[in-house]
ChimeraX commands (.cxc) that place a marker at each C-alpha (Angstrom):
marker #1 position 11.30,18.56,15.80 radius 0.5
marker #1 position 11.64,16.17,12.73 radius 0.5
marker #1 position 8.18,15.31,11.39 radius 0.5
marker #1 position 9.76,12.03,10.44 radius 0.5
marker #1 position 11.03,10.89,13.41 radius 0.5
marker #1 position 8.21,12.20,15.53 radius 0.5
marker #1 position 5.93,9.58,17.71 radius 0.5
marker #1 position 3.15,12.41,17.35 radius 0.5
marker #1 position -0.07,12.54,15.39 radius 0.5
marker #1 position -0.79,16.12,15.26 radius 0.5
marker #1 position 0.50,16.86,18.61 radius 0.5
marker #1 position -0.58,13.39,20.29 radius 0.5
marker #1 position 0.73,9.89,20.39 radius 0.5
marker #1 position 0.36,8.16,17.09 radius 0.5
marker #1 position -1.66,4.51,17.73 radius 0.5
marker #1 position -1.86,1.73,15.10 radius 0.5
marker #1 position -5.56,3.06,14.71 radius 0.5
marker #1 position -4.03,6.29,13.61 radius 0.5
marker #1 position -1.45,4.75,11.00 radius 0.5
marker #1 position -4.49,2.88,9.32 radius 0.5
marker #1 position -6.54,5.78,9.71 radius 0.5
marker #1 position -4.21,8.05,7.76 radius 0.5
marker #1 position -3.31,5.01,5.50 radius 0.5
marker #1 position -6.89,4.51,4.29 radius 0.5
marker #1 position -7.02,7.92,3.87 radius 0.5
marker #1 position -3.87,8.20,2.04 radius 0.5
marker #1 position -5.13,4.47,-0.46 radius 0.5
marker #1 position -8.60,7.01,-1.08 radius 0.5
marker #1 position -6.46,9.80,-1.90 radius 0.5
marker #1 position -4.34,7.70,-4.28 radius 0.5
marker #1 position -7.68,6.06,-5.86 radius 0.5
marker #1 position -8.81,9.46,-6.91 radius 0.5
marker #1 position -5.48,9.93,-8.44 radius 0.5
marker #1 position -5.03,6.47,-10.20 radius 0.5
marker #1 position -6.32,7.28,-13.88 radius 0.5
marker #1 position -5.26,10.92,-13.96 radius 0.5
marker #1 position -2.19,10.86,-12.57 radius 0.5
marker #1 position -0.56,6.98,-11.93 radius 0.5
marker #1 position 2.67,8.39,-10.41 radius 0.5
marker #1 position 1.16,10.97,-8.22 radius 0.5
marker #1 position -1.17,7.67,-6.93 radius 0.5
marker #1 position 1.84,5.72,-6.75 radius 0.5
marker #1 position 2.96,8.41,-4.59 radius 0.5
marker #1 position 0.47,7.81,-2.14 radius 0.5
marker #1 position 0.02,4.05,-2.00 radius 0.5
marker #1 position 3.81,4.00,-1.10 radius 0.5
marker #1 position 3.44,6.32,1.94 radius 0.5
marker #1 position 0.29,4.11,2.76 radius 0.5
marker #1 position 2.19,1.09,2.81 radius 0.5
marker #1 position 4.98,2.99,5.51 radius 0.5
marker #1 position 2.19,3.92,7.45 radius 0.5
marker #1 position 0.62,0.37,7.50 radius 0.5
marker #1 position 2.52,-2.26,6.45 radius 0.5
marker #1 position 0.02,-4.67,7.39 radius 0.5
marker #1 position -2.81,-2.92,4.77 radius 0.5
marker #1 position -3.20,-4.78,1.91 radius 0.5
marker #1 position -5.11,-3.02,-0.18 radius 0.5
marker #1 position -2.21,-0.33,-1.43 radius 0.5
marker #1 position -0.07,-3.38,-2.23 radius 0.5
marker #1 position -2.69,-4.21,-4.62 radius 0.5
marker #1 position -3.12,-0.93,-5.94 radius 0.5
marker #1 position 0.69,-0.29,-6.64 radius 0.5
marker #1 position 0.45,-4.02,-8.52 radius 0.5
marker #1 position -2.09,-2.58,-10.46 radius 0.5
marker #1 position 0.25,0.34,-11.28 radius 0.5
marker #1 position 2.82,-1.61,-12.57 radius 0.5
marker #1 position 0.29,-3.61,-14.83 radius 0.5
marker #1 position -1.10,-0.49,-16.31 radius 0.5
marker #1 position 2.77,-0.35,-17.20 radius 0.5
marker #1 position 2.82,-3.58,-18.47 radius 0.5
marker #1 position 5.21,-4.40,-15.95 radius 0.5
marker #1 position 4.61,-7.56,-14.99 radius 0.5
marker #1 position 7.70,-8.54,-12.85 radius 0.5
marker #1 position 6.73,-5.29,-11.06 radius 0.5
marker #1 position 3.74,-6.51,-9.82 radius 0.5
marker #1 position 5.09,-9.58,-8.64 radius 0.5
marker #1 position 7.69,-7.85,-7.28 radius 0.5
marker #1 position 5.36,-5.62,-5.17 radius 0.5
marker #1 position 2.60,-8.37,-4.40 radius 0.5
marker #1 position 5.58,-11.14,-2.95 radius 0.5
marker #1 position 7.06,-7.79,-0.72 radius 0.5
marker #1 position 3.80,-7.69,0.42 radius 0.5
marker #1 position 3.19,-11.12,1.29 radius 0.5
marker #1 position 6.75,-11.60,3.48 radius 0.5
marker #1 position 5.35,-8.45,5.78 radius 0.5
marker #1 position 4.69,-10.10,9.44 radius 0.5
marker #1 position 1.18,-9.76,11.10 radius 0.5
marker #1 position -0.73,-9.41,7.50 radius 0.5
marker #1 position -3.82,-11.01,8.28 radius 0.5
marker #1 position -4.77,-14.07,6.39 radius 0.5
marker #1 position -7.63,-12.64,4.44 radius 0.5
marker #1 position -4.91,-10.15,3.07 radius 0.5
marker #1 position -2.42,-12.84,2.51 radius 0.5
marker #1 position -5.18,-14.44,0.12 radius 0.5
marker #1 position -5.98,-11.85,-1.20 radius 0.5
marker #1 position -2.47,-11.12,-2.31 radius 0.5
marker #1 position -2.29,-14.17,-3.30 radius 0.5
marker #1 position -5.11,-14.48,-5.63 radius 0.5
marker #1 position -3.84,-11.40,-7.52 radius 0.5
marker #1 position -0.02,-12.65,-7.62 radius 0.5
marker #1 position -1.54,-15.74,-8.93 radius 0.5
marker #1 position -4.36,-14.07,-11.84 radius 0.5
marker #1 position -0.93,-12.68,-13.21 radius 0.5
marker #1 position 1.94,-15.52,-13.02 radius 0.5
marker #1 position -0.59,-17.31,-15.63 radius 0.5
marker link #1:1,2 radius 0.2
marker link #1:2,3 radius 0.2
marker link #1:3,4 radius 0.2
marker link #1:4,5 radius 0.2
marker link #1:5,6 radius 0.2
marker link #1:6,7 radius 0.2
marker link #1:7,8 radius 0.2
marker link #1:8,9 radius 0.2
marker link #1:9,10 radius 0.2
marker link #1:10,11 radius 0.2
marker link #1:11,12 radius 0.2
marker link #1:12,13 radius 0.2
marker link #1:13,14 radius 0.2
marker link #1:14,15 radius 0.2
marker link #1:15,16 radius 0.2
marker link #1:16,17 radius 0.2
marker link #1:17,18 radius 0.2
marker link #1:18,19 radius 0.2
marker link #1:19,20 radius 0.2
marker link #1:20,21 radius 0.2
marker link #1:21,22 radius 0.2
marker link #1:22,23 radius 0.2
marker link #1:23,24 radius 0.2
marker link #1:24,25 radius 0.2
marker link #1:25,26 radius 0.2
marker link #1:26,27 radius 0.2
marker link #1:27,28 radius 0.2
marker link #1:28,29 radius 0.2
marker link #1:29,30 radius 0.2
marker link #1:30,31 radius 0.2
marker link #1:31,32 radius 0.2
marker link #1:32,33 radius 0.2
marker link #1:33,34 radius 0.2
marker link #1:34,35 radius 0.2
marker link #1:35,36 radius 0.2
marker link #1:36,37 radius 0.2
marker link #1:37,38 radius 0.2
marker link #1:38,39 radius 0.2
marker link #1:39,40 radius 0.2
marker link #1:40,41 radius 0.2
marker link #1:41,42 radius 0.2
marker link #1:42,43 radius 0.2
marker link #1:43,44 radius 0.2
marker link #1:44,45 radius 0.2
marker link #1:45,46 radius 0.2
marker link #1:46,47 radius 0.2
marker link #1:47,48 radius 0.2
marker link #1:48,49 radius 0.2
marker link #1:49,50 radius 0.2
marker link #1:50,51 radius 0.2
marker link #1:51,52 radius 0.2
marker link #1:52,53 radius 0.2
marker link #1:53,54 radius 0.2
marker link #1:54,55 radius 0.2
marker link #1:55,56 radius 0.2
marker link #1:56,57 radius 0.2
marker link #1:57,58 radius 0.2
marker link #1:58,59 radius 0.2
marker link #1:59,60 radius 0.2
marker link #1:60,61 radius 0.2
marker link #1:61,62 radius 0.2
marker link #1:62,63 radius 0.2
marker link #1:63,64 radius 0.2
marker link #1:64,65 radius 0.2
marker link #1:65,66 radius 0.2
marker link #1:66,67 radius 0.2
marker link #1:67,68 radius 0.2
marker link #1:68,69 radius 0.2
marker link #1:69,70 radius 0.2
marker link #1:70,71 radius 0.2
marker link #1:71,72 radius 0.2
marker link #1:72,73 radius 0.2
marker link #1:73,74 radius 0.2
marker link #1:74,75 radius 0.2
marker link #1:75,76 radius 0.2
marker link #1:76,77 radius 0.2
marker link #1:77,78 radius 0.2
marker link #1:78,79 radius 0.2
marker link #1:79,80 radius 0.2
marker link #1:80,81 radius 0.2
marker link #1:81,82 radius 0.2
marker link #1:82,83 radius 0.2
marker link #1:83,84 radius 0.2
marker link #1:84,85 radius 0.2
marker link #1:85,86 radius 0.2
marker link #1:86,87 radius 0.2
marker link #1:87,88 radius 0.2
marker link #1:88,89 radius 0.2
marker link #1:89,90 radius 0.2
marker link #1:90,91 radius 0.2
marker link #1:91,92 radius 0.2
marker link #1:92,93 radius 0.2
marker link #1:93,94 radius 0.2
marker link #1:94,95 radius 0.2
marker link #1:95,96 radius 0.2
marker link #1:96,97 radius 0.2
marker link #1:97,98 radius 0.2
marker link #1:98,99 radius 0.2
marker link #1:99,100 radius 0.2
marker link #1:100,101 radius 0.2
marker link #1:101,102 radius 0.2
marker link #1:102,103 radius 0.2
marker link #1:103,104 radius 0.2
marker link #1:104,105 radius 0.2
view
């Protein structure tokens, strides 16, 4: 069986509640990560993001990456992804926003 292709969550059927489940958990794992080790965090937010598209908070997190980098076109790179991904709720779309526009200034 190929892990990645599975539609099973530890032997049962994998529900939107699990991706977000395992993609918070994934975001917390990355934010104890983020000052010792960016790329291992980066790691993490990614696979959050595949999990849940629709999570915004890993979006912001891998922004704030890229700024540590001083990577500025990075970020808005990341942050106007985020924003084209269908079903993002509106509070996440402004919250996106907000951030995408703090750095275009």
């Amino acid at each position: 069986m190929d892990a990645e292709k599975s539609e099973s969550f530890g032997g049962r059927a994998t529900t939107p509640e699990d991706l977000r489940l395992a993609a918070i958990d994934l975001r917390q794992q990355g934010d104890a990560l983020f000052k010792s080790s960016p790329a291992a965090a980066e790691a993490k937010y990614k696979q959050a993001t595949a999990n849940d598209p629709i999570y915004d908070v890993p979006y912001l997190r891998l922004a704030d990456i890229c700024l540590g980098r001083k990577d500025m076109d990075g970020a808005r790179e990341i942050l106007k992804n985020a924003l084209a991904v269908d079903g993002m709720s509106s509070d996440s779309k402004n919250d996106l926003t907000r951030k995408l526009d703090s750095i275009s200034k």
